[in-house]
N, C-alpha and C positions, 0 to 999 in steps of 0.2 A: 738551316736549309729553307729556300725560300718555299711555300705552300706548292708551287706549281712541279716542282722538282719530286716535291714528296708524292702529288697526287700520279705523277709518271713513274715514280718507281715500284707504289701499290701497282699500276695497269699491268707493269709490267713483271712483278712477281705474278699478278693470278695469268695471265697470258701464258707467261712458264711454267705454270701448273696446269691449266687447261691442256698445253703442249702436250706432256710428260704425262697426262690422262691420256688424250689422242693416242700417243705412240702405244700404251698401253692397250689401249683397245679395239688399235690395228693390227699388233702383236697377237691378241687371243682369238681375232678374225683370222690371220693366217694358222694359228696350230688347229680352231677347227676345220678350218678348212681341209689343213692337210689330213687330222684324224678322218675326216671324210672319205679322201682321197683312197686311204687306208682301210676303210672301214672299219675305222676303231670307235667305239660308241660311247660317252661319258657314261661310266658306272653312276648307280645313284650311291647317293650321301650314308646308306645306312641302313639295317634293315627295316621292312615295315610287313602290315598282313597284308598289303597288296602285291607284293611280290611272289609270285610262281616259285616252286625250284631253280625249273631252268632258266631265272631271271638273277634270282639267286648266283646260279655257279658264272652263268656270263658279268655278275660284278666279278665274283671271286677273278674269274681269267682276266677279266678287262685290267685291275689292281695286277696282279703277276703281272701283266705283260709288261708294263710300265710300273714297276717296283722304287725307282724314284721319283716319280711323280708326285706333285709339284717340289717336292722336296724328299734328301734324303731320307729310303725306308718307309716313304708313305704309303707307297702299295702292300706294305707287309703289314703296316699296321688297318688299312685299310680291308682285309683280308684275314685281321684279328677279330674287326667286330661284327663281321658276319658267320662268326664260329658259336656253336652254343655254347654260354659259359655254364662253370659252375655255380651254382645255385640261381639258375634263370629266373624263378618267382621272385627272386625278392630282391632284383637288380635294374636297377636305371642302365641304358643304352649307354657308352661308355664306361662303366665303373668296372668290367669286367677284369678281373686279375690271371681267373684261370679259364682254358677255354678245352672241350673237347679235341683229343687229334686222336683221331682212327686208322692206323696205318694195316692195310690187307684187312684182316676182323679182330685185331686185337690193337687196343692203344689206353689212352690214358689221359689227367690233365694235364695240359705244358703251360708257363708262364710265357708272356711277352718274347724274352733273349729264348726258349728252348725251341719256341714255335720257330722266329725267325730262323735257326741255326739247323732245323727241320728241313725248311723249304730251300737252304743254300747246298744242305749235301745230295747227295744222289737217293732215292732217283727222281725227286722234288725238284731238282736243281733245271732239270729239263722246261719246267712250268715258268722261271725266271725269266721274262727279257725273251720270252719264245718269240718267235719270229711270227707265229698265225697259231690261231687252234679254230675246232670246229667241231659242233656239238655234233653225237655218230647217232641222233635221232633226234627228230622235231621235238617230241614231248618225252620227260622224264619215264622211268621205269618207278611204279608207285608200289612198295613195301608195305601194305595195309593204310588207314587213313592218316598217318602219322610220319612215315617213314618212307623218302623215296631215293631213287640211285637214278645218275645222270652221268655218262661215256662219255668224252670229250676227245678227241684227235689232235697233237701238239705237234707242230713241228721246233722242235729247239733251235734257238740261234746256234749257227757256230763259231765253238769256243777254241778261241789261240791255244793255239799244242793240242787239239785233239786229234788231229791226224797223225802228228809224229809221234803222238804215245798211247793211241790204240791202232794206227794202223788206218791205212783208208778205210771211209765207210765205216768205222765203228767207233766206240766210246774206249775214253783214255783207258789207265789200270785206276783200278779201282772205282770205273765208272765214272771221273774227274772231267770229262768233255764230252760233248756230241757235234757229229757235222751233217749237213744237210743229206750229202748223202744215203744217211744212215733212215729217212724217211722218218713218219710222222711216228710218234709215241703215245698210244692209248692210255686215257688215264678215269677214272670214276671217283666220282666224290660220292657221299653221301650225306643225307638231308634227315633233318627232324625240322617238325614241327614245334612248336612251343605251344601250349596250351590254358597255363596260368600266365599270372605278373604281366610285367608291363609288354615285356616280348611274345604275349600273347597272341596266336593266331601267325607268328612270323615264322618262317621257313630258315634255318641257319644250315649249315654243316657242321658236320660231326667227325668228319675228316674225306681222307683219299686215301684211292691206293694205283698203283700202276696197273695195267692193262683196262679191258674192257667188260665189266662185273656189273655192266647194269641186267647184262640179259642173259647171267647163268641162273 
Protein backbone atom coordinates (compact mmCIF):
# COMPACT_ATOMS: atom_id res chain seq x y z
CA UNK A 1 0.00 0.00 0.00
CA UNK A 2 1.41 3.11 -1.10
CA UNK A 3 2.19 5.64 2.15
CA UNK A 4 -0.32 8.08 0.90
CA UNK A 5 -3.26 5.51 0.91
CA UNK A 6 -2.25 4.42 4.36
CA UNK A 7 -1.93 8.04 5.72
CA UNK A 8 -5.82 8.56 4.31
CA UNK A 9 -7.10 5.53 5.90
CA UNK A 10 -5.53 6.51 9.44
CA UNK A 11 -7.56 10.25 8.90
CA UNK A 12 -10.14 8.47 8.02
CA UNK A 13 -10.57 5.76 10.89
CA UNK A 14 -9.84 8.67 13.73
CA UNK A 15 -12.56 11.05 11.64
CA UNK A 16 -15.01 7.76 12.35
CA UNK A 17 -14.23 7.77 15.83
CA UNK A 18 -14.35 11.44 16.32
CA UNK A 19 -17.97 10.81 14.33
CA UNK A 20 -19.24 8.04 16.56
CA UNK A 21 -17.98 10.38 19.79
CA UNK A 22 -20.04 13.37 18.39
CA UNK A 23 -23.26 11.28 17.95
CA UNK A 24 -22.54 10.07 21.26
CA UNK A 25 -22.42 13.18 22.94
CA UNK A 26 -25.26 14.62 21.06
CA UNK A 27 -27.18 11.56 22.17
CA UNK A 28 -26.52 12.28 26.15
CA UNK A 29 -27.39 16.31 25.25
CA UNK A 30 -30.78 15.12 24.13
CA UNK A 31 -31.71 12.51 27.29
CA UNK A 32 -30.59 15.47 29.34
CA UNK A 33 -32.23 17.66 27.92
CA UNK A 34 -35.29 15.58 27.93
CA UNK A 35 -34.68 14.44 31.89
CA UNK A 36 -35.00 18.30 32.16
CA UNK A 37 -37.96 18.55 30.29
CA UNK A 38 -39.25 15.97 32.87
CA UNK A 39 -37.72 17.07 35.82
CA UNK A 40 -35.87 14.22 36.35
CA UNK A 41 -32.57 14.97 38.21
CA UNK A 42 -29.37 12.68 37.86
CA UNK A 43 -29.13 10.68 41.22
CA UNK A 44 -25.56 10.97 42.65
CA UNK A 45 -23.07 8.16 42.25
CA UNK A 46 -23.38 6.97 45.92
CA UNK A 47 -23.77 7.67 49.15
CA UNK A 48 -21.64 10.33 50.93
CA UNK A 49 -21.89 12.71 54.56
CA UNK A 50 -22.89 15.40 52.48
CA UNK A 51 -26.03 14.17 51.48
CA UNK A 52 -29.26 15.25 53.63
CA UNK A 53 -32.02 12.33 53.98
CA UNK A 54 -34.22 13.97 51.71
CA UNK A 55 -31.24 14.02 49.12
CA UNK A 56 -30.90 10.66 50.04
CA UNK A 57 -34.66 9.20 49.33
CA UNK A 58 -34.80 11.57 45.95
CA UNK A 59 -31.51 9.20 44.69
CA UNK A 60 -33.45 6.21 46.03
CA UNK A 61 -36.91 7.51 43.74
CA UNK A 62 -34.72 9.04 41.02
CA UNK A 63 -33.05 4.86 40.64
CA UNK A 64 -36.88 3.42 41.10
CA UNK A 65 -38.07 5.50 38.60
CA UNK A 66 -35.76 4.46 35.80
CA UNK A 67 -34.85 0.91 37.27
CA UNK A 68 -33.00 0.10 33.84
CA UNK A 69 -31.11 2.73 33.64
CA UNK A 70 -28.37 2.72 31.84
CA UNK A 71 -28.60 -0.88 31.89
CA UNK A 72 -30.56 -3.79 32.90
CA UNK A 73 -31.59 -3.66 36.89
CA UNK A 74 -29.28 -0.74 37.44
CA UNK A 75 -31.67 1.30 39.38
CA UNK A 76 -32.22 -1.73 41.83
CA UNK A 77 -28.76 -2.11 42.22
CA UNK A 78 -28.37 1.44 42.48
CA UNK A 79 -30.99 1.54 45.30
CA UNK A 80 -28.84 -1.27 46.91
CA UNK A 81 -26.13 0.83 47.81
CA UNK A 82 -27.91 3.44 49.48
CA UNK A 83 -29.25 0.80 52.02
CA UNK A 84 -27.49 0.31 55.36
CA UNK A 85 -25.60 -2.76 55.23
CA UNK A 86 -24.83 -5.26 57.42
CA UNK A 87 -21.80 -4.61 59.34
CA UNK A 88 -21.50 -0.88 58.09
CA UNK A 89 -17.99 -0.27 60.29
CA UNK A 90 -16.04 -2.43 58.60
CA UNK A 91 -17.16 -2.13 54.95
CA UNK A 92 -15.87 -0.35 51.73
CA UNK A 93 -18.83 1.38 49.71
CA UNK A 94 -19.80 -1.55 47.39
CA UNK A 95 -18.82 -4.63 49.19
CA UNK A 96 -22.04 -4.77 50.66
CA UNK A 97 -23.72 -8.40 50.46
CA UNK A 98 -26.52 -7.87 53.01
CA UNK A 99 -28.46 -4.67 53.29
CA UNK A 100 -31.20 -3.59 55.86
CA UNK A 101 -35.07 -3.76 54.53
CA UNK A 102 -37.66 -2.39 57.01
CA UNK A 103 -40.97 -3.22 55.75
CA UNK A 104 -44.07 -1.28 58.15
CA UNK A 105 -41.69 -1.67 61.60
CA UNK A 106 -40.57 -4.86 61.31
CA UNK A 107 -37.99 -6.48 58.70
CA UNK A 108 -34.73 -7.93 58.23
CA UNK A 109 -31.44 -8.58 56.19
CA UNK A 110 -32.13 -9.40 52.29
CA UNK A 111 -29.39 -10.17 49.94
CA UNK A 112 -29.04 -8.63 46.37
CA UNK A 113 -32.06 -11.27 44.35
CA UNK A 114 -34.43 -10.76 47.77
CA UNK A 115 -34.21 -6.95 47.85
CA UNK A 116 -34.74 -6.90 44.09
CA UNK A 117 -37.78 -9.50 44.21
CA UNK A 118 -39.06 -7.02 47.34
CA UNK A 119 -39.33 -4.00 45.15
CA UNK A 120 -41.10 -6.07 42.09
CA UNK A 121 -44.09 -7.53 44.23
CA UNK A 122 -46.68 -5.32 45.80
CA UNK A 123 -46.90 -2.98 47.28
CA UNK A 124 -43.10 -1.79 46.25
CA UNK A 125 -44.00 -2.60 42.85
CA UNK A 126 -45.96 0.83 42.65
CA UNK A 127 -42.29 2.76 43.37
CA UNK A 128 -41.08 0.92 39.83
CA UNK A 129 -41.16 2.94 36.60
CA UNK A 130 -43.71 5.34 38.63
CA UNK A 131 -44.72 7.76 36.37
CA UNK A 132 -43.81 11.04 39.05
CA UNK A 133 -43.41 10.97 42.88
CA UNK A 134 -43.20 14.05 45.15
CA UNK A 135 -41.78 14.50 48.40
CA UNK A 136 -45.29 15.31 51.15
CA UNK A 137 -42.79 17.90 52.93
CA UNK A 138 -39.71 20.02 52.20
CA UNK A 139 -37.58 18.66 55.09
CA UNK A 140 -37.54 15.24 56.58
CA UNK A 141 -39.32 14.17 59.95
CA UNK A 142 -35.96 13.67 62.34
CA UNK A 143 -36.34 10.58 64.83
CA UNK A 144 -33.61 11.84 67.27
CA UNK A 145 -30.11 12.66 65.91
CA UNK A 146 -29.56 9.52 64.11
CA UNK A 147 -32.88 8.46 62.72
CA UNK A 148 -35.19 10.25 60.25
CA UNK A 149 -38.64 9.39 58.11
CA UNK A 150 -39.36 10.94 54.88
CA UNK A 151 -43.43 10.66 53.05
CA UNK A 152 -43.03 10.70 49.36
CA UNK A 153 -46.39 10.71 47.00
CA UNK A 154 -46.12 8.10 43.85
CA UNK A 155 -48.08 8.23 41.27
CA UNK A 156 -47.73 4.41 39.57
CA UNK A 157 -47.37 3.91 35.84
CA UNK A 158 -50.11 2.20 34.47
CA UNK A 159 -49.83 -1.46 34.17
CA UNK A 160 -51.37 -3.66 31.20
CA UNK A 161 -54.40 -5.79 32.62
CA UNK A 162 -54.84 -3.45 35.57
CA UNK A 163 -58.08 -2.29 34.71
CA UNK A 164 -59.49 -5.68 33.47
CA UNK A 165 -58.37 -7.50 36.63
CA UNK A 166 -59.13 -5.07 39.31
CA UNK A 167 -61.68 -3.18 37.81
CA UNK A 168 -61.51 0.54 36.92
CA UNK A 169 -59.75 2.80 39.27
CA UNK A 170 -58.10 0.11 41.26
CA UNK A 171 -55.30 -2.37 41.54
CA UNK A 172 -55.49 -6.01 39.99
CA UNK A 173 -56.22 -9.22 42.62
CA UNK A 174 -53.70 -9.53 44.42
CA UNK A 175 -52.47 -6.17 44.06
CA UNK A 176 -50.55 -7.19 40.59
CA UNK A 177 -51.46 -3.59 38.76
CA UNK A 178 -52.20 0.03 39.30
CA UNK A 179 -53.91 2.76 36.90
CA UNK A 180 -53.71 6.29 37.02
CA UNK A 181 -56.82 6.56 38.09
CA UNK A 182 -56.46 5.07 41.26
CA UNK A 183 -54.24 8.53 42.23
CA UNK A 184 -51.07 8.97 43.90
CA UNK A 185 -49.75 6.20 46.61
CA UNK A 186 -48.09 7.44 49.90
CA UNK A 187 -45.03 5.75 50.68
CA UNK A 188 -42.04 6.58 53.79
CA UNK A 189 -38.78 5.40 53.99
CA UNK A 190 -36.56 5.54 56.67
CA UNK A 191 -33.15 6.83 57.28
CA UNK A 192 -30.18 6.09 59.68
CA UNK A 193 -27.26 7.69 59.96
CA UNK A 194 -23.86 5.86 60.06
CA UNK A 195 -21.67 6.83 62.59
CA UNK A 196 -18.33 4.64 62.46
CA UNK A 197 -16.26 3.08 59.41
CA UNK A 198 -16.04 4.36 56.20
CA UNK A 199 -19.91 5.20 55.65
CA UNK A 200 -19.46 7.27 58.47
CA UNK A 201 -21.50 10.48 58.82
CA UNK A 202 -23.77 9.08 55.51
CA UNK A 203 -27.40 8.87 55.72
CA UNK A 204 -28.64 5.35 54.21
CA UNK A 205 -32.14 3.58 54.48
CA UNK A 206 -33.11 1.23 56.44
CA UNK A 207 -36.21 0.54 54.55
CA UNK A 208 -40.03 1.74 53.48
CA UNK A 209 -43.27 1.16 54.17
CA UNK A 210 -46.73 2.14 52.34
CA UNK A 211 -48.72 5.10 53.37
CA UNK A 212 -47.63 8.26 55.06
CA UNK A 213 -45.49 7.36 58.65
CA UNK A 214 -43.43 10.28 58.64
CA UNK A 215 -45.85 12.38 60.75
CA UNK A 216 -47.65 9.79 63.04
Amino acid sequence: MRPGRAGRGARGARAARAAAAFDGIRLAARFEACCAARELRRPPAGPGPLLPPQSVVAALMGALQRPDYPEAGAGVRACFAFCEPRGAAGLLPGEARLVRLRRDFAGGWVDGDAFRATLEAPPFNALMGCEEWRPCSEMPRFLGGDRAAQAVRVTPRRRLGAARAGGEGGAGQGGQGFSKEAGDVPFTFFLQRIDTGPFSGCWLSSGAAPGDLAGA
